[in-house]
N, C-alpha and C positions, 0 to 999 in steps of 0.2 A: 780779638784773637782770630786766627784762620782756622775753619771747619769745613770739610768736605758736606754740602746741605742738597736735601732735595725739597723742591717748593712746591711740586705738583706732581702726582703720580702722572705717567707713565711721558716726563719730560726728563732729561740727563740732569745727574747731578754734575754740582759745580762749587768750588770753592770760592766762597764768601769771608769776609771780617761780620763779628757777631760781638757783643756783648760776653766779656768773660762771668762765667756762673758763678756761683756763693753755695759752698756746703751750707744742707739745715744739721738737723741735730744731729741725724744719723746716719751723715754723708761722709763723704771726704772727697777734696779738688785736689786732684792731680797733675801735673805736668804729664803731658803726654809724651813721651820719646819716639814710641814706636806701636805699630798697632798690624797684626796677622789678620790676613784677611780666611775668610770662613765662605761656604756657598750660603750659610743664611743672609751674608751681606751682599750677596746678590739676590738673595729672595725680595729682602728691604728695596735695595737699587728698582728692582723690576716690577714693586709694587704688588706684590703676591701676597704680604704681610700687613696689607694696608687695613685688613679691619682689626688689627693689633696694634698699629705703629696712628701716631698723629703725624700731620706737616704743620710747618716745617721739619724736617726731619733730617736728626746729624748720626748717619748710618756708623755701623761697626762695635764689634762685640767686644775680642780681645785686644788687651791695652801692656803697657809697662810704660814706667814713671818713674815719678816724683812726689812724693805728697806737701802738697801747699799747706792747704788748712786741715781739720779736722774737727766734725760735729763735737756738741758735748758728749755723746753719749759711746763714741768711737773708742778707745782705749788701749788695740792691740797695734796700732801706727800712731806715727806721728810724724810733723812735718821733717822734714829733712831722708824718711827713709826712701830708698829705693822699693818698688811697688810692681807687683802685678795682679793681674785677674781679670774679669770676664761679667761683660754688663749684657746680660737676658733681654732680646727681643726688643726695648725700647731704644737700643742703640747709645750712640754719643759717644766710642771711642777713635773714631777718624774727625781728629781736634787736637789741637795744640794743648786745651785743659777739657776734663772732664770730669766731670761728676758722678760718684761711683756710693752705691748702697754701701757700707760698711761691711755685709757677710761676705761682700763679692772683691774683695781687697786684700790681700796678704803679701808679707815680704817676700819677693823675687828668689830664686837661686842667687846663692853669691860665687858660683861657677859660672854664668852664665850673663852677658852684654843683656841692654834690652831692646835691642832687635830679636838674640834668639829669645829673650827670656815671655816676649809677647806672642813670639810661633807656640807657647804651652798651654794657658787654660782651656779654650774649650774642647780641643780635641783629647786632651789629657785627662781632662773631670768625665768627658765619655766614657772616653776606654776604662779609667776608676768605677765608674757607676758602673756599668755592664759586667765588667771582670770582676771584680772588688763586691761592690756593694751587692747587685742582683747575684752572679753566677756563686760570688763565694768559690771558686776555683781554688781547688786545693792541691798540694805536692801529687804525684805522679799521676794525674788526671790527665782523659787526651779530651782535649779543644781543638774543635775546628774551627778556624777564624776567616770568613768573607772580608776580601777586602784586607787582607791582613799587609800589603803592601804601601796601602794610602792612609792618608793622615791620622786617624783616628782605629787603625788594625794597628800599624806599626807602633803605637805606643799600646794598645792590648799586647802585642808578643813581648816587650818588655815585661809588661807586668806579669805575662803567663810565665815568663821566662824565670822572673825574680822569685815566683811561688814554687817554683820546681816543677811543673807540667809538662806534657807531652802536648809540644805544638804542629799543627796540620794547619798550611799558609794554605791558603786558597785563591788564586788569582790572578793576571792576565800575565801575559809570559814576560813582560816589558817589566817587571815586579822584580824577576826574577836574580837579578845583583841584590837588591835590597837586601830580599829575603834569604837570601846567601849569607849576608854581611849579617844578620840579625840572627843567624844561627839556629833556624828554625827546624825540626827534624825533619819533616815530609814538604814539598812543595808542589800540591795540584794546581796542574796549566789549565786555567776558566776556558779557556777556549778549544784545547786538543782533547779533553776529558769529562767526564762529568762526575762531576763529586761524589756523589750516591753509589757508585759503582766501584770508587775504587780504597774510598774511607773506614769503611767498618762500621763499628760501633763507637760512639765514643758519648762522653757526661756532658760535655758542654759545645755548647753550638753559639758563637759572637758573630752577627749577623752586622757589616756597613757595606756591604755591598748592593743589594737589593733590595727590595722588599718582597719580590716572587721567589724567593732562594727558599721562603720559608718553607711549604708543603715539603721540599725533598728533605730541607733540614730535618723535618720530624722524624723521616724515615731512619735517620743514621743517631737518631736519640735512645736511648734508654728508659725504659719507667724510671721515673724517680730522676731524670736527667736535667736539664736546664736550657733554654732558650732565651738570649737576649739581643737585643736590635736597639738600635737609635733609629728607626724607622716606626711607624707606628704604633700602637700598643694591639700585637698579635692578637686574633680572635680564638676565645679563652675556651670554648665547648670542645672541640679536633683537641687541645692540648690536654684539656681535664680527661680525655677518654684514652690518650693515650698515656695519662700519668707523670706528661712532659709540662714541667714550670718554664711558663712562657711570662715576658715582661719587654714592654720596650719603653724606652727612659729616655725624658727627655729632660734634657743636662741644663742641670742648674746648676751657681759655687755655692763654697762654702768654704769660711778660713780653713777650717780644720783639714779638708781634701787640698784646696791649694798649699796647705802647709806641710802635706803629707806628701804630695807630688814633689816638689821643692826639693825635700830632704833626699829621695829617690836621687832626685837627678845628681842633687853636690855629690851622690855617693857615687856617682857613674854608674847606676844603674838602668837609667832613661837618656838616650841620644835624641837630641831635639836639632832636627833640620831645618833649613832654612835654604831653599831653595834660589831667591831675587826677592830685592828689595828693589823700592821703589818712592820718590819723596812724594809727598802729602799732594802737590800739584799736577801730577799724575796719577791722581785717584782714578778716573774710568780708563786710564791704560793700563794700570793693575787689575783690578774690575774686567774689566775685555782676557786679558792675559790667564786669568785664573780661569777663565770659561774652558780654554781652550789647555790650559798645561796640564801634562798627566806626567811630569817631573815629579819624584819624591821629594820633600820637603814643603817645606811653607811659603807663599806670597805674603812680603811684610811693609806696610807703608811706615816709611820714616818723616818725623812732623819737625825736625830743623832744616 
């Protein structure tokens, strides 16, 4: 099979024929259709992840498919279904087949092709962790969302959107159709304004745009309010004295979330972008191109 493989950290990855893999018990092999690229797989690319990752190394997170075989112990797929999800840090879904934990696997949208259907888990299981699971964001709460433009905000304002919140986009003026189109109530321009100044108070603060946004964030928080990031995990003393629940989450699946994401979308309630594609032989001009595009939507390698 062809896999996008790195063989030596800090030399360019290249695609190779490799040996197609065998589910053990609690795997499942996929056919890979299509795979969204993430900046963690340019962390992996650039070897920043290397005392997490081994070489040889078959880079990429988010996948959609096909399921080939299935461990014994797997139960909620089976071969023939349509697939997607999202493989943590060790990589392996820029590949024709890959090999996928069982928790990190669930049935795809059936609204949704699988080019868009592989632009959803990891920026989606984010924005779920942060909004959902930490913040618990509830009807008429105001959120102010960093970054509420790019990949992983603009599915938080969905989700803020579907709980009945009062949404504050935060972020660079080039944003600003997105966040039009996503029917956000307030939209502060990152670069003509400063947040702290012109927000208020509000219960929940969703942090993907920086990690220095946090100190003002706090100012515009509440006792008893919420702070969450996919950036670090906040330093907890400044939070505990001001009363403000601080968390930052680092995204893991699980069927359950990708089966709950899924249902959102068939209902039209979650618009999954897809920016350019790009076939599997084009991996480091994907890779290069993601560095540089600040287009809404997803970069998605396709493996036929």
């Amino acid at each position: 099979m062809k896999a996008v493989r790195i063989n030596q950290w800090g030399q360019p990855a290249q695609v190779e024929d490799i040996p197609q893999p065998t589910a053990g018990q609690d795997e499942v092999l996929v056919r890979v259709y299509a795979s969204s690229l993430n900046p963690v797989d340019l962390f992996s690319v650039a070897g920043y992840l290397q005392a997490m990752q081994q070489l040889p190394l078959t880079p990429g997170t988010d996948f959609s498919g096909e399921v080939v075989t299935v461990g014994a112990d797997v139960t909620h797929v089976k071969p023939g279904d349509a697939v997607f999800g999202m493989i943590p840090i060790r990589g392996g879904a820029f590949a024709e087949y890959a090999i996928i934990k069982g928790h990190e696997v669930a049935l795809k949208p059936q609204s949704l092709n699988y080019v868009q259907a592989s632009a959803v888990p990891l920026v989606s299981l984010a924005a779920w962790q942060t909004t959902i699971d930490f913040a618990q964001l509830q009807k008429s709460e105001r959120v102010l969302i960093h970054g509420a433009g790019g990949s992983v905000g603009s599915v938080a304002v969905q989700l803020a959107k579907d709980k009945g919140a009062y949404i504050i986009a935060n972020d660079l003026p080039e944003k600003r159709g997105l966040l039009e189109e996503l029917a956000v109530d307030e939209i502060i321009d990152a670069k003509a304004q400063q947040f702290k100044d012109v927000v208020g108070d509000v219960d929940v603060v969703l942090n993907y745009a920086k990690a220095d946004l946090l100190e003002h964030s706090y100012d515009v928080l509440k006792p008893g309010s919420r702070y969450a990031t996919t950036f670090e995990q906040p330093p907890q003393e400044e939070a505990e004295r001001r009363g403000i629940h601080s968390f930052g989450v680092f995204t893991q699946p699980t069927v359950e979330q990708l089966t709950r994401l899924a249902g959102l979308i068939d209902a039209g309630k979650i618009q999954v972008l897809v920016h350019r594609t790009f076939p599997m032989d084009e991996a480091l001009a994907a890779l290069e191109y993601l560095q540089s595009n600040s287009e809404p939507g997803k970069v998605v390698l396709t493996m036929d």
